[in-house]
LOLOMI-984614 format. One record per residue (C-alpha): x, y, z; residue in three letters. Coordinates in steps of 0.5 Angstrom, whole numbers. Layout:
<atoms>
     x     y     z residu
     X     Y     Z    ALA
...
</atoms>
This chain:
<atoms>
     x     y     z residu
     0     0     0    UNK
     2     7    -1    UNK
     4    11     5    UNK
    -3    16     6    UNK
     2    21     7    UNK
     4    22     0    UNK
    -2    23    -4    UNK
    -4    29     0    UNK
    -3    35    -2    UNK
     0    42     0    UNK
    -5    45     3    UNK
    -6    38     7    UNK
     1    38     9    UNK
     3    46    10    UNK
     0    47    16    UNK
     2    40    19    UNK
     9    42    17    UNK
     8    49    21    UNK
     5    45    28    UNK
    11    41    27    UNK
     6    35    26    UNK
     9    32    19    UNK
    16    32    19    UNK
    20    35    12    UNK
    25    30    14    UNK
    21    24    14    UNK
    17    27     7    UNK
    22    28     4    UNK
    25    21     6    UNK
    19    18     4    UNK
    19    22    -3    UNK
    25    19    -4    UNK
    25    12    -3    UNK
    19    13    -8    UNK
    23    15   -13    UNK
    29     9   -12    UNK
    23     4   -13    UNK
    19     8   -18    UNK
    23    12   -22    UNK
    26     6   -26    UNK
    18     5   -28    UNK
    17    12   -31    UNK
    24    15   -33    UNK
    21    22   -29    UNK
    28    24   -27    UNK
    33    25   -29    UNK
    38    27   -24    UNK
    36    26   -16    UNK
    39    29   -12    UNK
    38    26    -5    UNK
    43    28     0    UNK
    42    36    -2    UNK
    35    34    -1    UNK
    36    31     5    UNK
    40    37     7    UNK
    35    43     6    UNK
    30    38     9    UNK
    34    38    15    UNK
    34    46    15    UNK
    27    46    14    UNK
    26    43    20    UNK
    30    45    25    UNK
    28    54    23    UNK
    21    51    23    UNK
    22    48    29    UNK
    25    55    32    UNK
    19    59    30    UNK
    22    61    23    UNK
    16    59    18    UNK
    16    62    12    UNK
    10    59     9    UNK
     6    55     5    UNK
    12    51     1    UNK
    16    51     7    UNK
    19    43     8    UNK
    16    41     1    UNK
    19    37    -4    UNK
    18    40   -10    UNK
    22    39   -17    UNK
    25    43   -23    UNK
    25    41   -31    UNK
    32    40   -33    UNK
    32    45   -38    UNK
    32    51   -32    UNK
    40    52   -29    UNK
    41    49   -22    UNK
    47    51   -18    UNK
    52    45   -17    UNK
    47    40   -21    UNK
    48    38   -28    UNK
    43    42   -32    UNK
    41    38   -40    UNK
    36    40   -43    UNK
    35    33   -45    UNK
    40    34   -49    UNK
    47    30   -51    UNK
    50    37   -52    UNK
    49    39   -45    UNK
    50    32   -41    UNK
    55    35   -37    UNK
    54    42   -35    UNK
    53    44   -28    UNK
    51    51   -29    UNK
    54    56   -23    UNK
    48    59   -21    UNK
    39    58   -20    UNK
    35    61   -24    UNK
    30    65   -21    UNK
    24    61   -20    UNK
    29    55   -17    UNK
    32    62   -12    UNK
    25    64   -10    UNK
    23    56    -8    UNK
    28    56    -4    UNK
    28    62    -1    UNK
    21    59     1    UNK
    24    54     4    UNK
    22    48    -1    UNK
    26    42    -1    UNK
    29    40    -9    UNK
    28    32    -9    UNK
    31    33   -17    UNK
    32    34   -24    UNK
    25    31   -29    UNK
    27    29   -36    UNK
    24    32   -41    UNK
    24    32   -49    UNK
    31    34   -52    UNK
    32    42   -53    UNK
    24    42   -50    UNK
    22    40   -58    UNK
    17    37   -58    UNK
    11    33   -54    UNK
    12    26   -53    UNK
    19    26   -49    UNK
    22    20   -53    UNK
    28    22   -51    UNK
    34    19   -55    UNK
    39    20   -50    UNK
    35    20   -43    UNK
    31    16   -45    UNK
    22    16   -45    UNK
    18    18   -39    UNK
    11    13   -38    UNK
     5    16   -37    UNK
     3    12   -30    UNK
    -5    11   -32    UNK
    -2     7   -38    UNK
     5     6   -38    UNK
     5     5   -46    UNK
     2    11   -47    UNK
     6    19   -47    UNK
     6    23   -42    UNK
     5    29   -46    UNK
    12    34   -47    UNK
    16    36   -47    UNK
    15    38   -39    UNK
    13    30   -39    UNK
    17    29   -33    UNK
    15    34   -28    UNK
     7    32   -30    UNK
     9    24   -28    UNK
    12    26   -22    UNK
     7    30   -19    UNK
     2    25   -21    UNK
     5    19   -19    UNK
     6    22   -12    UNK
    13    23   -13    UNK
    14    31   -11    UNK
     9    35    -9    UNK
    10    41   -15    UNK
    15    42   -20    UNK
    17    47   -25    UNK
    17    47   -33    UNK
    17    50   -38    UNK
    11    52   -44    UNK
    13    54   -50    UNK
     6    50   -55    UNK
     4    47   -49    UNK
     9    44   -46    UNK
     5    45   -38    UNK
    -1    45   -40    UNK
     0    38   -46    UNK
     3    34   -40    UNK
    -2    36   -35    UNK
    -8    34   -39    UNK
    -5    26   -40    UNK
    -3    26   -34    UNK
   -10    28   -30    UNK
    -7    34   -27    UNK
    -6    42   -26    UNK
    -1    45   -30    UNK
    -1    53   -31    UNK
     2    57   -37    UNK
     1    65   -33    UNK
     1    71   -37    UNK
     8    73   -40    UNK
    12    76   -36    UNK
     8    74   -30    UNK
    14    69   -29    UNK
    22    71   -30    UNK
    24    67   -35    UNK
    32    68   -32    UNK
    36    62   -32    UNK
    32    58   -37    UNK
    37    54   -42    UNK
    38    59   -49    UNK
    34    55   -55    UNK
    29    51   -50    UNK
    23    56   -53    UNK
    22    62   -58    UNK
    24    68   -54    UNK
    17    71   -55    UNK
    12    65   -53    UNK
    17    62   -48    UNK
    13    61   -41    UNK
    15    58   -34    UNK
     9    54   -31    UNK
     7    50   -25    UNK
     5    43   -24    UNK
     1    41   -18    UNK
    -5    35   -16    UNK
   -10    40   -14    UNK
   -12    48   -16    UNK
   -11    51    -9    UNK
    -4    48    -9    UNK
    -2    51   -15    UNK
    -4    58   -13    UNK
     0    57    -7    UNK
     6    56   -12    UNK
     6    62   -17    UNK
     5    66   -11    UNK
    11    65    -9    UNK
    15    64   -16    UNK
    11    70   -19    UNK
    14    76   -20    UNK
    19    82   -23    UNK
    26    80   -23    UNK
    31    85   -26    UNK
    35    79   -29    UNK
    30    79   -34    UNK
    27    85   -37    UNK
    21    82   -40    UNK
    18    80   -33    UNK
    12    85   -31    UNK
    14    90   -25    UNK
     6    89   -22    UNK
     5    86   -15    UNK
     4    79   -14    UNK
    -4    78   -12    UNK
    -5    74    -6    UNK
    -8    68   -12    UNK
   -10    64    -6    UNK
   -15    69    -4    UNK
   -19    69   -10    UNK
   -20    62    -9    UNK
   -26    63    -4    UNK
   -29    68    -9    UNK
   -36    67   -11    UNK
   -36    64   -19    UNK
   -44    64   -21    UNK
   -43    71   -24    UNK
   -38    69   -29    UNK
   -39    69   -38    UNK
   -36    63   -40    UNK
   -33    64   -48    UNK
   -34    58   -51    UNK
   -31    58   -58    UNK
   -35    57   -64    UNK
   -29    54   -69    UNK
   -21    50   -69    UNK
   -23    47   -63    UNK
   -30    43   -65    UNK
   -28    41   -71    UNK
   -21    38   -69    UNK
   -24    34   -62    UNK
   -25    26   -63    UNK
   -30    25   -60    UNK
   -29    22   -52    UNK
   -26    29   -52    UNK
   -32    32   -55    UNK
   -36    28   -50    UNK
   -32    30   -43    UNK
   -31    38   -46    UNK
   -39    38   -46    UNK
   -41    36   -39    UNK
   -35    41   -37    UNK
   -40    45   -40    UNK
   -46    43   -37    UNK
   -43    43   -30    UNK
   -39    50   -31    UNK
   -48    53   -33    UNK
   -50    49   -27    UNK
   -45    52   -22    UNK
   -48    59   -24    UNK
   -44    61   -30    UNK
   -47    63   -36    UNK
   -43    60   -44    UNK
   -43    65   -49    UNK
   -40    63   -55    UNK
   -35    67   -58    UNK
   -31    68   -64    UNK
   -24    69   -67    UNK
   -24    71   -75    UNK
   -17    68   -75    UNK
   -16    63   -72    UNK
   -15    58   -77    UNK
    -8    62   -78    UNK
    -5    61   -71    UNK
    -2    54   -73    UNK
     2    58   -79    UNK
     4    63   -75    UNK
     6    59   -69    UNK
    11    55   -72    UNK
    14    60   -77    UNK
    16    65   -70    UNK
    18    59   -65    UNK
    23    56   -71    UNK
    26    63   -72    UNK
    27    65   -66    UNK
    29    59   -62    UNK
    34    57   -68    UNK
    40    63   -65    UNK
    42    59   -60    UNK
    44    53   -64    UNK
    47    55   -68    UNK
    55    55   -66    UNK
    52    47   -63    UNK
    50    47   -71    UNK
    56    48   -74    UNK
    60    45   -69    UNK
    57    39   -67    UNK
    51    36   -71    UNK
    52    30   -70    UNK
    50    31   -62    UNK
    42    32   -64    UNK
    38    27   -65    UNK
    37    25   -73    UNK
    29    28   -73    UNK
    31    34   -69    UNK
    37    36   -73    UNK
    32    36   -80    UNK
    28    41   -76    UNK
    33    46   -74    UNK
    36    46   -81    UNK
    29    47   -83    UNK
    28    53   -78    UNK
    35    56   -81    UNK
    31    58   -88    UNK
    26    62   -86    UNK
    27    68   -88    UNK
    26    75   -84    UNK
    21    78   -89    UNK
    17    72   -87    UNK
    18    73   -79    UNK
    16    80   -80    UNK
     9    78   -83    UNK
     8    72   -79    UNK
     9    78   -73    UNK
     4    82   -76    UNK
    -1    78   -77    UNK
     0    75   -70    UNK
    -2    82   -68    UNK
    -9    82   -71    UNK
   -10    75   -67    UNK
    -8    78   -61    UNK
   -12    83   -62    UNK
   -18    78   -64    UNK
   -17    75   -58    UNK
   -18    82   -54    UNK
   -24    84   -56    UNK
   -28    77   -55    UNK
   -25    77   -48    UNK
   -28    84   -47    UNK
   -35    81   -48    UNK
   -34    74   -43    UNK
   -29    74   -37    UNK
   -26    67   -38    UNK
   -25    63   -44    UNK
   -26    55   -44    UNK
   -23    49   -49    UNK
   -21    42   -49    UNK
   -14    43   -47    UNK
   -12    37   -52    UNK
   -16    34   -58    UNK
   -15    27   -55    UNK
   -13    22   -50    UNK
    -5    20   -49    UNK
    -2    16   -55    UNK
     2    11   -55    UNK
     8    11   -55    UNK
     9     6   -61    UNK
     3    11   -65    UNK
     9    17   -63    UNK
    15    13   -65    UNK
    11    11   -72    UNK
     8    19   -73    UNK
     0    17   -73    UNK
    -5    15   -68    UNK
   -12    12   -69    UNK
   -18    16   -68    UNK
   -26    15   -68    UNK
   -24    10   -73    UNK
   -19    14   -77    UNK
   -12    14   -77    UNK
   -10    21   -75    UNK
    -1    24   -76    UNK
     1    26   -71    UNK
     5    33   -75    UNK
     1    34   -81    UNK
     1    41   -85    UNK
    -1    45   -79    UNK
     4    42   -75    UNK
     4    38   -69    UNK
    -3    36   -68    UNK
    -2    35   -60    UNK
    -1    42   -58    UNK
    -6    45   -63    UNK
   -10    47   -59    UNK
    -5    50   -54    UNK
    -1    55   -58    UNK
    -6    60   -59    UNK
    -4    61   -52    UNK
     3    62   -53    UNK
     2    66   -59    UNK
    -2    71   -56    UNK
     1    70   -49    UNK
    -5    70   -45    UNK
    -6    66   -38    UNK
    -8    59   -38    UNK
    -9    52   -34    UNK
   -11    46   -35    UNK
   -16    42   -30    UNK
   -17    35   -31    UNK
   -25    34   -34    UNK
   -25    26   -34    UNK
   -23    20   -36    UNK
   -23    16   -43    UNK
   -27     9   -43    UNK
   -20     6   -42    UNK
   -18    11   -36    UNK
   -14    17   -39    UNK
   -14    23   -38    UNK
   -18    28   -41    UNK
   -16    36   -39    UNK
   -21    43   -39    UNK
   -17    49   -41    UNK
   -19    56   -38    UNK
   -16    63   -40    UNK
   -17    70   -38    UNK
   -15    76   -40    UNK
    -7    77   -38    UNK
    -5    78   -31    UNK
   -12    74   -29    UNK
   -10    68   -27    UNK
   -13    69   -20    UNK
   -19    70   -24    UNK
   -18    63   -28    UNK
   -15    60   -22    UNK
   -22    61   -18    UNK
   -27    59   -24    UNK
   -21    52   -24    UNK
   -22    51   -17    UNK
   -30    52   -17    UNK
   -31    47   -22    UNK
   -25    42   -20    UNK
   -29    41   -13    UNK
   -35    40   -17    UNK
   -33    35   -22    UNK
   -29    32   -16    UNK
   -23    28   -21    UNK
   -18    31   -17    UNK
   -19    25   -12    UNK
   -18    20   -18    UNK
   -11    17   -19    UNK
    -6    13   -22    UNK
    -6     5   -19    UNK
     1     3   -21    UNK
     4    -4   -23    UNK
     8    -3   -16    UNK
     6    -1   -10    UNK
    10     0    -3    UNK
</atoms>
């Protein structure tokens, strides 16, 4: 049996911490006697770091004990992607090219954690360079989604999505630039958010893991509230990095208590419906009708250029993310994966008058969305158009769907992150919530999202529904018990 303790979450856990009740010593024992025995099952770690663990959880207790609290995060085991700098860790980016470096400084996110006084359990693997969504990593190796291990976890954040869903940290770090939160969070049956850009510094992210303009930070965690806790303390300016908001972080887990039933819901009227199979279809639409009977009123809405997000999409994540390579494609090609060095040879021939216009264009889409969320206060979607694909349908490049066979990259793209990207591209404020289960018992995920910098908004609607729906106590029953 599982030790009840570890499928709690940080709201249980925080005020046992405080009163001495729970011990970070002894949960971080717990977690990491857990990695040891599941890790080699689900491949969600890349690099443990178990005697800093320790150490730090040594600390947590005794200033906890001394009376020197210092909040919700402290003595909680958390994880960091591995493609944002550690101090002293080994830092890959799930690349062979940087197998072997040790960053000498944290990013912002890792110092403000912590400052918190979590406790770093490790490293999660991820796909190579953050570039695509099924973390079949050549060099690492594939991560397994714990509600079916032959099936993908989501990416390329898999890692930090297993983890916190098989209970072996309580919250980690990741990074979204098509989904890369969100996609895992929905495969994996928990929440993941992408916050407004620049609501995150993004200082101390490896160059070359996300188009600079559409790369977010973002947060997994089992439940809602728990997710509030967490950006309320990784949010916020930093001066290492100019392009996060100098705005005061809002106390998130105070919206959370707010009433919902006077909220207008925008429901998409194209992309989304014609592109959902149809289980999807199925667990978005009573989403809906559990949001309209807690009160909150649907409105469909629309967005004339929608259909051109993916073209968009891909031509400025390519041409921006491509800079970074480019002293690793000269020097050292042969270090990429054979898939992925085709792509980057194909991201250099995009020309500058091509990105400009693609700029352009992004600039009406945003403005599009603008103007649909001036009517409504939220926007709903199903976060993915299906349930996780094997990973033999990844390795082969096409699943089955409704009786159709489907590839998993056609004209548009990546069929698995269309309907996260119009959130990069724009830059606006989305989570992802889980909103039932297929008939073989896999997730499914709702995506909601607000105007920029409303993530309490979001983040009260979420928890709203969340407790309605109850899916949140689900979880998965792995092969190997303790």
């Amino acid at each position: 049996m599982i030790p009840e303790i570890a499928t709690r979450t940080i709201a249980e856990l925080a005020p046992r911490i405080k009163t001495g009740a729970v011990s970070p010593v002894e949960l971080t024992e717990l977690y990491l006697q857990r990695i040891e025995k599941l890790n080699p099952l689900l491949n969600a770690y890349v690099t443990v770091t178990a005697e800093q663990a320790r150490s730090q959880a040594k600390v947590a207790q005794s200033d906890i004990a001394g009376g020197k609290y210092r909040g919700a995060l402290h003595g909680i085991p958390v994880t960091i992607k591995d493609n944002l700098a550690t101090k002293g860790i080994r830092t890959t980016a799930g690349s062979k090219i940087l197998s072997d470096w040790v960053p000498d400084f944290d990013a912002t996110v890792v110092t403000r954690l912590k400052d918190a006084g979590a406790i770093i359990l490790g490293k999660t693997n991820m796909h190579e360079w953050a570039k695509a969504s099924n973390t079949i990593n050549r060099f690492f190796g594939a991560i397994h989604n714990p509600w079916d291990l032959n099936t993908t976890p989501g990416g390329s954040s898999g890692g930090s999505a297993v983890a916190v869903a098989a209970d072996l940290c309580l919250a980690s770090i990741g990074t979204d630039s098509a989904g890369s939160v969100r996609t895992p969070a929905s495969l994996c049956g928990i929440v993941g958010l992408k916050p407004t850009y620049g609501r995150i510094s993004q200082h101390g992210g490896v160059p070359g893991t996300g188009g600079h303009s559409i790369n977010h930070f973002g947060v997994f965690t089992k439940t809602v509230e728990e997710c509030a806790y967490v950006l309320e303390v990784v949010a916020g300016h930093d001066p290492r990095d100019p392009l996060s908001v100098d705005d005061a972080v809002p106390r998130y887990t105070d919206a959370l208590g707010r009433p919902s039933d006077s909220l207008k819901i925008g429901v998409l009227d194209s992309y989304f419906p014609e592109n959902m199979s149809r289980e999807v279809r199925q667990a978005f639409d009573a989403a809906l009708g559990t949001l309209k009977r807690l009160g909150m009123k649907l409105e469909s809405i629309s967005i004339p250029h929608m259909d051109l997000v993916p073209t968009v999409f891909a031509c400025t994540m390519r041409f921006e993310d491509i800079a970074p390579h480019d002293r690793y494609l000269r020097t050292r090609p042969r270090d990429y994966s054979p898939r992925l060095l085709y792509n980057q040879i194909g991201a250099l021939t995009i020309p500058e008058a091509t990105y400009q216009t693609a700029q352009k264009v992004r600039g009406l889409i945003r403005r599009e969305f603008a103007a649909a969320l001036a009517k409504v206060d939220l926007i709903v979607a199903p976060t993915m158009p299906i349930t996780a694909p094997t990973l033999e349908d990844c390795e082969r490049g096409y699943t089955e769907i409704d009786g159709r066979r489907v590839p998993l990259q056609d004209g548009r793209g990546n069929f698995l992150t269309l309907f996260t990207i119009p959130f990069n591209l724009t830059g606006l404020p989305a989570l992802s919530v889980c909103c039932g289960f297929s008939s073989s018992g896999l997730p499914i995920g709702l995506q909601v999202i607000g105007q920029p910098f409303q993530e309490g908004r979001i983040l009260q609607a979420a928890r709203v529904y969340e407790q309605a729906a109850g899916y949140y106590r689900k979880r998965p029953v792995l092969p190997i018990t303790e």
